[in-house]
N, C-alpha and C positions, 0 to 999 in steps of 0.2 A: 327192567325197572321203570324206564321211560313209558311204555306201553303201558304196562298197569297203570301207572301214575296218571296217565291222561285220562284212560278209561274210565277212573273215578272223578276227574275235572267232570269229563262228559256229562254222566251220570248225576250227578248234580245240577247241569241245566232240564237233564232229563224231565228231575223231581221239582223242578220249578218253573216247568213248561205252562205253557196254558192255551185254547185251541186257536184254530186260524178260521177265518170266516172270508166268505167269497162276496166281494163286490163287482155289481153286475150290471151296468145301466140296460141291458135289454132284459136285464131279467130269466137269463137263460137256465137252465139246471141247476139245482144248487143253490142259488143265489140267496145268499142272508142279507142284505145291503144291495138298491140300486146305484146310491149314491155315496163318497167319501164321507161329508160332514154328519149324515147319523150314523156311519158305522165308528167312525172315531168317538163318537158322544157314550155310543151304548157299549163298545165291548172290553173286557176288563184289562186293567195293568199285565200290558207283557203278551196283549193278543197280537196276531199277524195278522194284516189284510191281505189278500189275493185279491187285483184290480184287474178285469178282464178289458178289451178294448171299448173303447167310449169314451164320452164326454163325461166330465166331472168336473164340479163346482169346488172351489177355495176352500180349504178348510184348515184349521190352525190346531194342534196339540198342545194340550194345555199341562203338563206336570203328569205325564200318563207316558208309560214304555208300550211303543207300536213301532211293526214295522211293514210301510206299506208298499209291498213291492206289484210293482207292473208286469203286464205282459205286455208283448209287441201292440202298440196303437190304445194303450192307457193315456188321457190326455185331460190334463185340467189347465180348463181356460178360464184364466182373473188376471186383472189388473193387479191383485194384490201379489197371489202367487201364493203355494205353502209356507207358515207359520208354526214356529216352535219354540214353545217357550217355557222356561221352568220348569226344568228337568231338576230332581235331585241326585244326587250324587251316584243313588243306585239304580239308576232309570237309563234309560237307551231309545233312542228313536234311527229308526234307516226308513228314507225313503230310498227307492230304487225304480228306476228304469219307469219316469213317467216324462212325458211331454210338456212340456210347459208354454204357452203362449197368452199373449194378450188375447179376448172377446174384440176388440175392435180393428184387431188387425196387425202386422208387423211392425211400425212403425211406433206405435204405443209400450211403454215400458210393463214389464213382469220382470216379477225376482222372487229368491225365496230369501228370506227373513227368520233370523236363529239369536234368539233375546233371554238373557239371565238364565243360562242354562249350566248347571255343571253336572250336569252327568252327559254319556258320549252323544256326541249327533255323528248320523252318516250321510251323506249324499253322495251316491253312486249313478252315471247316466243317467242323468236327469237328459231329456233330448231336447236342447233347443234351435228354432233354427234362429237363421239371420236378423237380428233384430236388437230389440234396447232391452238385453237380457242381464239381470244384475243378482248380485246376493249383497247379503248387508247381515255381519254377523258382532254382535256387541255384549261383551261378559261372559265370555262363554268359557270352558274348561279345555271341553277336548271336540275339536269340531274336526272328519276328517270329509275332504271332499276330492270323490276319485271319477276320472273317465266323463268330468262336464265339459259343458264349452259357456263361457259368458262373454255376451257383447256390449257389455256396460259395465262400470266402476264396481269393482269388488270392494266393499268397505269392512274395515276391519279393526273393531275398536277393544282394547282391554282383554284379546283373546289366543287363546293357544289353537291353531287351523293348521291342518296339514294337506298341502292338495298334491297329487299322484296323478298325471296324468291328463291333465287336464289343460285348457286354451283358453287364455285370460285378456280380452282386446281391449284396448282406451274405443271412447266413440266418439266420432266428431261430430255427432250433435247436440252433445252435451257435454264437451269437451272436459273430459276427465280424462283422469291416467286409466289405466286398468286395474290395478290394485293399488289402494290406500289405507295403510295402516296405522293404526294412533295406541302405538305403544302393543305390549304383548308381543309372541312369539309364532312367526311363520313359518313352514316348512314348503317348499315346492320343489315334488322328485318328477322330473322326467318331462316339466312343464315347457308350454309356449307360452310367454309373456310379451306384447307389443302393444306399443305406443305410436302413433300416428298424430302430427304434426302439420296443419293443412296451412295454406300458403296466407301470410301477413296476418297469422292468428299465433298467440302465446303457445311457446312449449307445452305439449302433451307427451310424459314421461311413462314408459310400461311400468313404474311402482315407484311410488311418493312415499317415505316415511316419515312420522313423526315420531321419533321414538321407537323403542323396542328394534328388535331383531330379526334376523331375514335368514335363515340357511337355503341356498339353491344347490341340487345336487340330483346324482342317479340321470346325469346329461340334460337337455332340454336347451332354451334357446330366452334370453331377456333381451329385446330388441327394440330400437327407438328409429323410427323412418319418418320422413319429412316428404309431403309434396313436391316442396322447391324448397330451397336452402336447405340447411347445416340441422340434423336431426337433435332433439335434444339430449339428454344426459342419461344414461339407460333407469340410473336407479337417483332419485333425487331425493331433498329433505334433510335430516338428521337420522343417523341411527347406525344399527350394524349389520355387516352384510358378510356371511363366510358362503365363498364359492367355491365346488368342488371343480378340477382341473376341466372334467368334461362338460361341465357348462358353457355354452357359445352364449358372449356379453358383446350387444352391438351396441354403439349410440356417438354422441361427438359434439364439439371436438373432444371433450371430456366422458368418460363410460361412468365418472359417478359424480355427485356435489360433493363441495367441499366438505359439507355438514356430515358426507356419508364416512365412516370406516370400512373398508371390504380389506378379507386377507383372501387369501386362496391356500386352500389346503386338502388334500386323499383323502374324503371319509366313505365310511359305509353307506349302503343302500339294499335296502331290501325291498324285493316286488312280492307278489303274493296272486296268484286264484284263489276265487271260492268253489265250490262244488256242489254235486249234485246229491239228494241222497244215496247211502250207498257206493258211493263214488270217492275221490279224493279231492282234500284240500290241499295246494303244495305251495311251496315258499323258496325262498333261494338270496342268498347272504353274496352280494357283488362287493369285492374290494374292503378295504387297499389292497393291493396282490402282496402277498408276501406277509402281511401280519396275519396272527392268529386268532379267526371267528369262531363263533361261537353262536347257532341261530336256536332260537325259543318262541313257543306258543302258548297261547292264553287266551283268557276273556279280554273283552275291550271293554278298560274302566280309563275314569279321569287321570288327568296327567297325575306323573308320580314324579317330585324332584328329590337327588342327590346331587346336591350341589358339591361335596366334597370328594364323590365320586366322578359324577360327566356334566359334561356342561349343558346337557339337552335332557328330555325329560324321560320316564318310562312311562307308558300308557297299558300297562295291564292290572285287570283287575285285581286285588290283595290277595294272595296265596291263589293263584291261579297259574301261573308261566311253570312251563316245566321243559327241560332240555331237549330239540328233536336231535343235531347234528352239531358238531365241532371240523373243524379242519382249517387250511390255509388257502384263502381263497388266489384263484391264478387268473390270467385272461382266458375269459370265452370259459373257466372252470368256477362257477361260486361253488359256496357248500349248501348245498339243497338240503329240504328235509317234507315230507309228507305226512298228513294225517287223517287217517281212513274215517268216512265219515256214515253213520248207522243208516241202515234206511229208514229208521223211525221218521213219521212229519212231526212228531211234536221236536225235530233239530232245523224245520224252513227257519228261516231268519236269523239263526247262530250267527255269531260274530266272533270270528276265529282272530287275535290279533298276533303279528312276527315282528320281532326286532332281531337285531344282532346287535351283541357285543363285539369288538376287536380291542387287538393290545398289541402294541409294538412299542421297542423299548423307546425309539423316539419321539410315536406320537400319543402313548399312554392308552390310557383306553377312552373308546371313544365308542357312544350310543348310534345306530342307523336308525331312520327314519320308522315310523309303523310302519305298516301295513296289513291290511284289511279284508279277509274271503270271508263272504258272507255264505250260508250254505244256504241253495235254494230249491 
């Protein structure tokens, strides 16, 4: 019944597929687009770009579903960095696997920039290296960002972001935290978070909130280090902070502000690949040990809340989630579940999304984090 039941989810991106065009700065075989900013201008809602290696210039999406994924040594060099903005509700943008740097050099700031969007954004390996690498995401519904690295202030204002895997540094040249939040809801599974402190300069804290909410979990590290002296407070500001047991929290002499709440509590965590065509997409429901999971897949739509049900949000599309696996998850045992993916191209860029449910009679039920295979 599961089976059927997806086949016809599928089936339905099928019939509302649309083609993928190749962008090519040398212009090689195939090539519909040498550059990013007119293949995003010309091709319609819901197309996919293929970005072969090369230089590429800035370009911003403007209320249009694209998704522009890379191949190894795709590389857009701006000051400004990709732009996304105004997405509606039923709209999707994935970048994947581009390079990102400044034109003038390491030392100069790039970031990517996600404004009044609610429908999903993804950022997946974005590659950057050592430098004043930043994101700044404001209004936004459902932003998930997996497997980046940023070396400047993540700002994060009025939005729901979920980051997976990813390394978040304060920079001492522009002495920020590394993530700063103003209000809305964070997620960070499996993250490095650090704060660096240089000597007879103000605290620099790995996450500043103003408001709103922090869940850390699915292990990872929020860490505050000092030059010389006494590091500062790992999570600073006002707000809430729930961390799961296997989070490592360094900082001192204090690990939060006073302004901050943190409990510690078992919750779920779901990892996820994406796949190839033809191939599988697989998933896997870690923890609590001993309550009983429950892991499901779907499209990737804006946050869904029941507040009377979980405290954290659903992020699948409307009548889209359907059951892969149930069980009890154990150490080193989650409950897995797969889902075979056609070799049709018109499924490149699919956005497969997994949560789990658990329930245990002490700690009710409680929603795990998304997670995101893209199929490419």
């Amino acid at each position: 019944m599961v089976a059927r039941t997806l086949v016809s989810v599928l089936s339905l991106a099928v019939a509302a597929a649309t083609q993928t065009f190749i962008v090519d700065s040398a212009s090689g075989p195939g090539t519909n687009f040498t550059d990013i900013p007119p293949a995003v201008a010309a091709v319609p809602d819901g197309a996919v770009l293929l970005v072969r290696p090369g230089n590429y210039s800035q370009f911003t999406i403007d209320g249009k579903s694209l998704a522009v994924l890379g191949e190894p040594g795709a590389a857009v060099a701006s000051a400004l960095g990709p732009t996304i903005v105004n997405l509606l509700p039923h709209q999707a943008v994935v970048l994947r696997a581009l390079d990102l740097a400044s034109p003038l050099g390491s030392g100069f700031p790039v970031g990517v920039t996600c404004l009044n969007n609610q429908g999903v954004v993804r950022l997946a390996s974005l590659r950057t290296a050592p430098g004043l690498h930043g994101l700044s995401v404001q209004q936004c519904d459902s932003v998930f960002v997996d497997d980046c690295t940023f070396h400047r202030q993540a700002t994060l204002v009025a939005s729901t972001v979920v980051f997976t895997n990813c390394s978040l540094n304060a920079s001492m040249l522009v002495m920020s935290p590394a993530l700063v939040q103003q209000g809305g809801r964070t997620q960070l599974v499996g993250c490095q978070v650090a704060g660096l402190t240089p000597p007879q300069q103000p605290f620099v804290s790995p996450i500043q909130l103003n408001g709103g909410d922090v869940r850390v979990l699915g292990g990872g590290v929020v860490a505050s280090y000092a030059l010389l002296g006494l590091p500062s407070a790992a999570i600073t500001g006002t707000g809430t902070v729930r961390l799961d047991p296997s989070v490592s929290v360094q900082g001192g002499p204090q690990l939060f502000a006073p302004g901050i709440t943190a409990t510690v509590q078992a919750m779920p965590h779901v990892t996820a690949t994406g796949g190839l065509l033809g191939g599988t997409s697989t998933a896997a429901l870690h923890g609590p040990n001993g309550h009983l999971g429950v892991l499901a897949v779907g499209f990737a739509g804006p946050e869904i809340d029941l507040p009377s049900v979980f405290g954290d949000p659903l992020f699948w599309a409307q009548g889209t989630a359907v059951t892969l696996s149930a069980g009890v998850p154990a150490p080193s045992q989650p409950v897995t579940g797969q889902v075979a993916i056609p070799g049709n191209p018109v499924f490149v860029g699919l956005q497969l999304l997994y949560q789990g449910i658990t329930w245990d009679a002490a700690a009710g039920l409680q929603i795990s984090n998304p997670a995101v295979g893209v199929v490419r």
